[in-house]
N, C-alpha and C positions, 0 to 999 in steps of 0.2 A: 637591234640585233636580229631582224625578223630576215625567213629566207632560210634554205635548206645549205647543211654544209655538207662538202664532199671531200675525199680523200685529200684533195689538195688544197682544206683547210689547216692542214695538221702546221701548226709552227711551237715553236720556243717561246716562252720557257714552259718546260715539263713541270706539272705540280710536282710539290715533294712529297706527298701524302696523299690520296684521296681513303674519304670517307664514307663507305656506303649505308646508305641508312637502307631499312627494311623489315616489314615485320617479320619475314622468317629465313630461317639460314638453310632450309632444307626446303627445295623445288617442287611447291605441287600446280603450280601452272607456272602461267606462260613470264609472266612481270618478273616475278623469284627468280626465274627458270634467265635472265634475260641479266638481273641486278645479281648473282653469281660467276655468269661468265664474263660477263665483266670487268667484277674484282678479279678474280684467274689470270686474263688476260692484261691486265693493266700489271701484277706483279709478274708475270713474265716477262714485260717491258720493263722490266727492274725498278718500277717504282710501288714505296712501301702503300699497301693496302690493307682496312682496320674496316672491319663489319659491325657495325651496330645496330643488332638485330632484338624484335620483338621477346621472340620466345626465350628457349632455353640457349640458344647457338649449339645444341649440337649434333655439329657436323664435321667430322674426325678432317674428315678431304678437306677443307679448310686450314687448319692447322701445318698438314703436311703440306701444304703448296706456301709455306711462309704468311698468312695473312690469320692478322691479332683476330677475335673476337670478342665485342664486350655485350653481352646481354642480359635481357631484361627480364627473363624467365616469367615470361606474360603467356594468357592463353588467349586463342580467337574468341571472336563476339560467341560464336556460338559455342564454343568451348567452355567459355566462363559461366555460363549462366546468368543470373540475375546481376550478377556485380558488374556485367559486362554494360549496363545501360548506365553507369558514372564513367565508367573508366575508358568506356568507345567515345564520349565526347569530349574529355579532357582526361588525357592519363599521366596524374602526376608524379609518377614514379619516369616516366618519359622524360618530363623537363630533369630531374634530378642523373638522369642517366645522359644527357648528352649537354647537359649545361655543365658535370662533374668533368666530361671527358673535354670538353673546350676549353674548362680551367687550367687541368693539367698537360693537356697535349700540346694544344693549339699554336700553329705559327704561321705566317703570311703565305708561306707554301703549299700549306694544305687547302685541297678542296673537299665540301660536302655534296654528297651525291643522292638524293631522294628515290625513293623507287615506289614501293608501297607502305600505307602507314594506316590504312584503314580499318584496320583489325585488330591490331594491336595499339600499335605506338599513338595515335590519333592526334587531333590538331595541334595538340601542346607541342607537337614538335617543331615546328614553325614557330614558335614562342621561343623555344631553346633555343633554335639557330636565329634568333635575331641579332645576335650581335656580330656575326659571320656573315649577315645577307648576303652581301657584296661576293661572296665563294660561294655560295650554294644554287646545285642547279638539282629541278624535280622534272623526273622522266615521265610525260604524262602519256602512259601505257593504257588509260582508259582517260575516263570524265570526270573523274574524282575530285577534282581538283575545282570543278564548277558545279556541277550536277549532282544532286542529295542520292538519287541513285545510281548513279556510277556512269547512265548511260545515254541520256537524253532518252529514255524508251518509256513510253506508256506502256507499261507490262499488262495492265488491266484492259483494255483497251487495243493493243494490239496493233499500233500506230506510233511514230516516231515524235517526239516532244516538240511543239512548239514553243515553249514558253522560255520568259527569261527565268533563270535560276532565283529562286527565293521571292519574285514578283507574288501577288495575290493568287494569280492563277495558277503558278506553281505550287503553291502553300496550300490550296486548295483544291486539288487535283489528285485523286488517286490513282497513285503510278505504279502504286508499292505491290509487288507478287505474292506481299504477305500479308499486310492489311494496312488500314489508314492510320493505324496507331504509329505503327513502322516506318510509314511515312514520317510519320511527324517527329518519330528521335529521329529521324535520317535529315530534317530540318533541320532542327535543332543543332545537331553535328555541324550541318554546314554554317551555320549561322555561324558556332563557335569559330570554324574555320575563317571564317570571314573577319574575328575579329583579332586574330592570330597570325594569319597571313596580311604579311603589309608588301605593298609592289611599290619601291619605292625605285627611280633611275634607271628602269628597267631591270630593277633584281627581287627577288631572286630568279634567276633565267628559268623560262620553260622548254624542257627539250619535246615535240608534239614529234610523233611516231610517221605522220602525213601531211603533208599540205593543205588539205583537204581538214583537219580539225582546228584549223587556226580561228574560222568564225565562230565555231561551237564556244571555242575557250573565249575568246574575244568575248561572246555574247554575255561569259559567265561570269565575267568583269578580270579577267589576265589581259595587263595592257600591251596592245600590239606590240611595242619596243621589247617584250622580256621575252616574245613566241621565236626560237627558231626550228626548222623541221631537221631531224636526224633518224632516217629512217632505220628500221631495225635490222638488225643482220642476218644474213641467211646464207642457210647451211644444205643446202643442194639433197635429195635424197639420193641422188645419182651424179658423176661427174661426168659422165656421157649420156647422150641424149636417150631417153628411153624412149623404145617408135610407139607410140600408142596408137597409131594407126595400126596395128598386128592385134592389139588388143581388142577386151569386152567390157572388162569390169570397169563401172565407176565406181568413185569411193567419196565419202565421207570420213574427213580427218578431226577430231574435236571431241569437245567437252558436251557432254546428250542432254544439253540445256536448252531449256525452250528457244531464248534469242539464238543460240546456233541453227537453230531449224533442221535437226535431225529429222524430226516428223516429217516437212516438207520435202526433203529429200527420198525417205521410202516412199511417200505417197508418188513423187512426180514418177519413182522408176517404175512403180508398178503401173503408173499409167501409160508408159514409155514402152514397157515391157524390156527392160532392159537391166542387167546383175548390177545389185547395189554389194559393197563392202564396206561396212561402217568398223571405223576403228577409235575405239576411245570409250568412254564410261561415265555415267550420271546418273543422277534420279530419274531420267524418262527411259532407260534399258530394259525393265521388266516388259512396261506397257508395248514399246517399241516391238519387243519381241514376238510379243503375242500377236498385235494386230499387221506385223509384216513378217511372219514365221518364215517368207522366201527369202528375207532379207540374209548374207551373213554379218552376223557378230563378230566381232575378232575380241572385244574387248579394250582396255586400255594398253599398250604397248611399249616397248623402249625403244626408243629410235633408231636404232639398227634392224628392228624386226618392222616398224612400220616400213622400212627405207624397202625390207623384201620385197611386202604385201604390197605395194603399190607399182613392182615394176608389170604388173598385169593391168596395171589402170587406163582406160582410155580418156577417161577426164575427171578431176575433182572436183567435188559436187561442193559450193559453200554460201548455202541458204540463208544467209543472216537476217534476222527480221530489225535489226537495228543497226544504226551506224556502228559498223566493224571499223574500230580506228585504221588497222592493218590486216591482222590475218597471217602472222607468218606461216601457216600451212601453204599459204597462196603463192609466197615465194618459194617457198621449198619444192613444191608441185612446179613453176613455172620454171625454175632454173634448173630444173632434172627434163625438161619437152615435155609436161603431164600438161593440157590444156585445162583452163579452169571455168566451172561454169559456177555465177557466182549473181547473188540480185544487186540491185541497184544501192540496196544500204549499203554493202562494201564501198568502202573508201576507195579501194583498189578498182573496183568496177570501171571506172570510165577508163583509166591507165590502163589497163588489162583489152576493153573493149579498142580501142585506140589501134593497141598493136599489134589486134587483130590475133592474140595469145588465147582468145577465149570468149565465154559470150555472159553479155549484162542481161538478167532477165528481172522484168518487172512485177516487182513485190505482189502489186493489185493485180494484177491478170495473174486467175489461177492456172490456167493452162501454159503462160510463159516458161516455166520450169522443164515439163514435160517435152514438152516441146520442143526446145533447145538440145534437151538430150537424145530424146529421138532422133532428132537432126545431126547430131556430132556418132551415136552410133551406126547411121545410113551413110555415112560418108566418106570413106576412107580418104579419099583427096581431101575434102575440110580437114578430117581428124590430123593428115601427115601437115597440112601447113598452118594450122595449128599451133603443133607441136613444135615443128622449125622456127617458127615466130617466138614461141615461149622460151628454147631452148635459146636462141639466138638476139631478139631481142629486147628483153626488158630487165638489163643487168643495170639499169639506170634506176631501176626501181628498189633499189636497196644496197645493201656494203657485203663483200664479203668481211670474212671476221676482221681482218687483218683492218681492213678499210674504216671498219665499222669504229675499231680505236683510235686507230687516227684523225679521224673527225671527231670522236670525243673527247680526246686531247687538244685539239683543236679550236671546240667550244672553250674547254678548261681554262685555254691561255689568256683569252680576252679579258678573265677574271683576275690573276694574276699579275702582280711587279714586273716589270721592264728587266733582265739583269742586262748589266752594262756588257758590250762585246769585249 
């Protein structure tokens, strides 16, 4: 089942159910943000949709859009405290809560749909749904699925993982941003994962966000027949081309996490000499502040007030020091003319670089950054065809919403009964 599907995978039969699984029913990134609109958009397409969520479920908008919630009134790892190092590796209130919900609901029409489970709900949930393998497909929004810590990323270290998942060298390897202890429940997790999740005939299906992480998963033992790629949806910050060739400001859109490489970013503009506007919020926002006081802050935002901030952008800045599965900023920036300058660990990079929407700069050359921006704000001819490239061609590079569900009904069907004509 490997190979990306497109709008015109969508066929018959329609599930009668889907199931979303998730630790949380209220969006604080991008995964949540991603396994909500989905349910939304799937009961708008008038079929019945049921959330089965980590925490408490509540979230009123939910309810009022017609979709059940059944939750677990569970807290995050770091929420729970001490109790969180049993219950993050096996949480058996997890199996009891979707092994109870398959007993009573369950019928051949229904599909389960994976999103995140690292937090709360943890491996045991792959134990629940094993009697359903054959319907369940996991969105793999990051590396969780292979990788102890979420990313292929030597965090310590400062370099992108070679190893295989749970080999000796990974086992041994401090990767952890927190210490080697952390590492080692974060083994542990996967190990249990490992004996939890079974890929049996290609199931349960992996939906991979890029084309581009099918070897990572491969490497981390998901058997090529279960990968297919369904890239994520994107939502335009503009529906007309904004000319960033008028403009000054670059931006930085994201979470001020080390692997985002917000730091990279202020440093390359001040060596560029050229207005950065960073939008978004994290443990690095204090320090940031301080050692690039020319920087602006905007803060974290609502997508209507980013969708503003950014029609002054002459190009988005998205420093990843690790493999970026995707980056929907990069879509949102590319299908509104914002060019993107973005390093070589983006997934997106070489697609982007290709079509000429924007520029790949290399991780190991510290000057590549600066550089490139300097180069896109000296250039108003680069900046305008750029822009026209971004605006115009890389609609291949992801679904609009509407698209986005039709190819996930699409995947759905393969899993599903035949009905007679």
């Amino acid at each position: 089942m490997s190979g990306p599907i497109g709008a015109e995978a969508t066929a018959s039969p329609h599930p009668s159910r889907v199931v979303v699984l998730n630790d949380r029913s209220l969006a604080f990134g991008g995964a949540t943000g991603l396994a909500l609109l989905s349910a939304r958009l799937l009961r708008q397409r008038g079929i019945a949709v049921t959330l089965l969520a980590g925490d408490a479920g509540a979230n009123p908008a939910l309810a009022a859009e017609g979709i059940s919630v059944h939750a677990l009134g569970g807290a995050t790892l770091l929420e729970a405290g001490a109790a969180s190092l049993r219950r993050g590796l096996y949480n058996a209130a997890t199996l009891d809560l979707v092994g109870d919900y398959i007993r009573r609901h369950d019928d051949p029409g229904t599909v389960y749909h994976i999103h995140t489970w690292a937090q709360i709900l943890s491996p045991s949930l792959f134990k629940a749904l094993e009697p359903v393998r054959d319907r369940v497909f996991v969105s793999a929004h990051d590396f969780f699925l292979t990788c102890p810590n979420g990313a292929y990323a030597l965090f310590r270290q400062g370099r992108v993982c070679p190893h295989v998942p749970l080999s000796l060298a990974c086992v041994t390897t401090h990767c952890d941003r927190r210490s080697y202890a952390h590492k080692l429940w974060r083994v542990a997790r996967q190990a249990v994962q490992a004996r939890t999740l079974h890929y049996v005939g290609g199931t349960p299906r992996v939906l991979a966000i890029h084309a581009a992480m099918h070897p990572l998963l491969v490497r981390g033992g998901v058997p090529d027949a279960a990968i297919t790629t369904l890239p994520n949806p994107i939502q335009p910050w503009s529906r007309t081309r904004i000319p960033a060739e008028r403009n000054r400001n670059f931006v930085f859109v994201g979470r001020l996490h080390e692997e985002k490489g917000p730091d990279l970013a202020a440093r390359a503009a001040r060596e560029a000499g050229v207005p950065l506007v960073v939008i978004g919020d994290g443990p690095m926002l204090e320090t940031l502040k301080q050692t690039y006081p020319e920087v602006t802050f905007a803060g974290r935002q609502p997508a209507e007030a980013v969708a503003q901030l950014v029609r002054d952008a002459r190009a988005l800045v998205m420093p990843s020091r690790y493999p970026e599965p995707y980056g929907l900023v990069a879509g949102e920036a590319l299908w509104s003319g914002i060019p993107v300058i973005l390093t070589d660990q983006a997934l997106l990079a070489a697609d982007i670089a290709a079509r000429e929407a924007g520029i790949a700069c290399d991780l190991h050359r510290d000057a590549s950054l600066s550089e490139a921006m300097k180069r896109l704000a000296q250039d108003d001819a680069l900046a305008e065809r750029m822009s026209r490239n971004a605006f115009d061609n890389t609609r291949d590079l992801g679904h609009d919403t509407g698209g986005w569900i039709d190819a996930m009904l699409g995947a759905y069907a393969a899993a599903l009964p035949r009905r007679a004509a």
